[in-house]
C-alpha positions in Angstrom: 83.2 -1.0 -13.0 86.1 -1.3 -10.2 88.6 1.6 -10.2 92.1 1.6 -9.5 93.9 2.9 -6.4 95.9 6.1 -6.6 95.8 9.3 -9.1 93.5 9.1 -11.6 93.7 11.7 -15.0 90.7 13.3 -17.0 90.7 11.9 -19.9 87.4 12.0 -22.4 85.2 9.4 -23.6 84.5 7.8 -27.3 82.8 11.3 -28.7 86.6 12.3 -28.3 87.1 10.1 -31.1 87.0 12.2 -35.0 86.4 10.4 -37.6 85.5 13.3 -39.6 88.5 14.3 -40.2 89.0 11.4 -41.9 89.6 12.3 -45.9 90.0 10.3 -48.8 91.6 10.8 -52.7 90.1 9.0 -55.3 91.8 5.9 -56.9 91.2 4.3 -60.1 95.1 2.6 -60.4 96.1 -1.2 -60.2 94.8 -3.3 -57.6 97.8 -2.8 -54.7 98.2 -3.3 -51.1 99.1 0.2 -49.3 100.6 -0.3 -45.7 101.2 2.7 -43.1 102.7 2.2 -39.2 103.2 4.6 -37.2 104.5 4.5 -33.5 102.6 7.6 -32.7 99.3 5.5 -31.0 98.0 6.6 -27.8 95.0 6.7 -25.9 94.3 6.4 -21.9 93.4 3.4 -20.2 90.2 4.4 -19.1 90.3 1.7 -15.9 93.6 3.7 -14.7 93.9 6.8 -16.3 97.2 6.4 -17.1 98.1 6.4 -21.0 98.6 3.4 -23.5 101.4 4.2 -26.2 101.7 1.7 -29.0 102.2 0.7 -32.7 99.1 1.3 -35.5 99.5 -0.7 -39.0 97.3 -0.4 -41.0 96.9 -2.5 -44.3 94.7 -2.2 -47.0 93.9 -2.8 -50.6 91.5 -0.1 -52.3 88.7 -0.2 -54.2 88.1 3.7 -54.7 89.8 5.2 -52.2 92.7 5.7 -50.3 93.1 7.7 -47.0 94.8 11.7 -47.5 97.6 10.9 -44.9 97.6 14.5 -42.7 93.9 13.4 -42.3 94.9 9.8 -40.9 97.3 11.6 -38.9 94.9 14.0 -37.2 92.1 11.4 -36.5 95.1 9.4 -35.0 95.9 12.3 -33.0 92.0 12.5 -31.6 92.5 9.1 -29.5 95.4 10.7 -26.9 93.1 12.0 -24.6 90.5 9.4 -25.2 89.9 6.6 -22.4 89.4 3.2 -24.5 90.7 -0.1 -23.7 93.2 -1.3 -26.4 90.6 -4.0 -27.7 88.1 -1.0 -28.5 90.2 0.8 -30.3 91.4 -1.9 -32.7 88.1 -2.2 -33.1 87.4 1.5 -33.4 89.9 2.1 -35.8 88.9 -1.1 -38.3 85.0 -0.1 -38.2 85.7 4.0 -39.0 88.4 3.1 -41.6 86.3 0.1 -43.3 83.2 2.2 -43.6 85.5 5.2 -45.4 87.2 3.7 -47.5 84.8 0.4 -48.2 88.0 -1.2 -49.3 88.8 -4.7 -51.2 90.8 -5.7 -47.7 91.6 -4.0 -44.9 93.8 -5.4 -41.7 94.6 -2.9 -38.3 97.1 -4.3 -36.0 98.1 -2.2 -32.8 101.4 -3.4 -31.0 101.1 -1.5 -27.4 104.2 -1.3 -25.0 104.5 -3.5 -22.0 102.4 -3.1 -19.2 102.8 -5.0 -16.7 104.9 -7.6 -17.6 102.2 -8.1 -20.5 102.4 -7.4 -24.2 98.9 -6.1 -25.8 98.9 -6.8 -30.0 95.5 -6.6 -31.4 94.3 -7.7 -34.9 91.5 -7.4 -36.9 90.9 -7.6 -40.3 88.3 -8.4 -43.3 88.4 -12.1 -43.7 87.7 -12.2 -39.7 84.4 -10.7 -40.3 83.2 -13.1 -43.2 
């Protein structure tokens, strides 16, 4: 893999990453969709070093379970020293959540800052992977 020119920051690979802090409450109420954003995303480019802030939104309709929030937030937290390109951790973040939660629909957008002149939004959700 090429490297950029200049300073380059330690930052930690994908076993970084903690899912299992991930926690869940039981949920046995109408069918609903539950949205959370938070502009609290970041993660290091692992090709510069250099971090990647952003957007998370996360969308979901349960089918037992819903995510304990200061869990979400701490598993969140996990990816700021973590060097993963912004498609990866879309991707990341879908594939832990989906295999939680095993949900009726799930949908993860991140929205990243400019860089470069060039806007980064990545989406994924459950009627892609059908």
């Amino acid at each position: 893999m090429p490297k950029a020119e200049g300073m380059i920051f330690d930052f930690q690979d994908e076993s970084g990453i903690r899912p299992e802090l991930l926690e869940t409450i039981d949920y046995d109420g109408n069918k609903q969709e539950i949205l959370y954003d938070t502009d609290e995303l970041s993660a290091v480019c692992p090709f510069s070093g250099l971090p990647d802030y952003g957007m998370l939104s996360i969308g979901y309709i349960p089918n037992k379970k819903i995510i304990e929030l200061k869990s979400l937030k701490y598993y969140i937290t996990s990816f700021r020293n973590v060097g993963i390109y912004q498609e990866a951790l879309t991707n990341r973040i879908y594939n832990d959540l989906f295999n939680l939660l095993e949900p009726e629909f799930l949908r993860i957008e991140t929205d990243y800052n400019t860089r470069g002149g060039i806007n980064a939004n990545c989406v994924m959700d459950s009627d892609m992977q059908n």
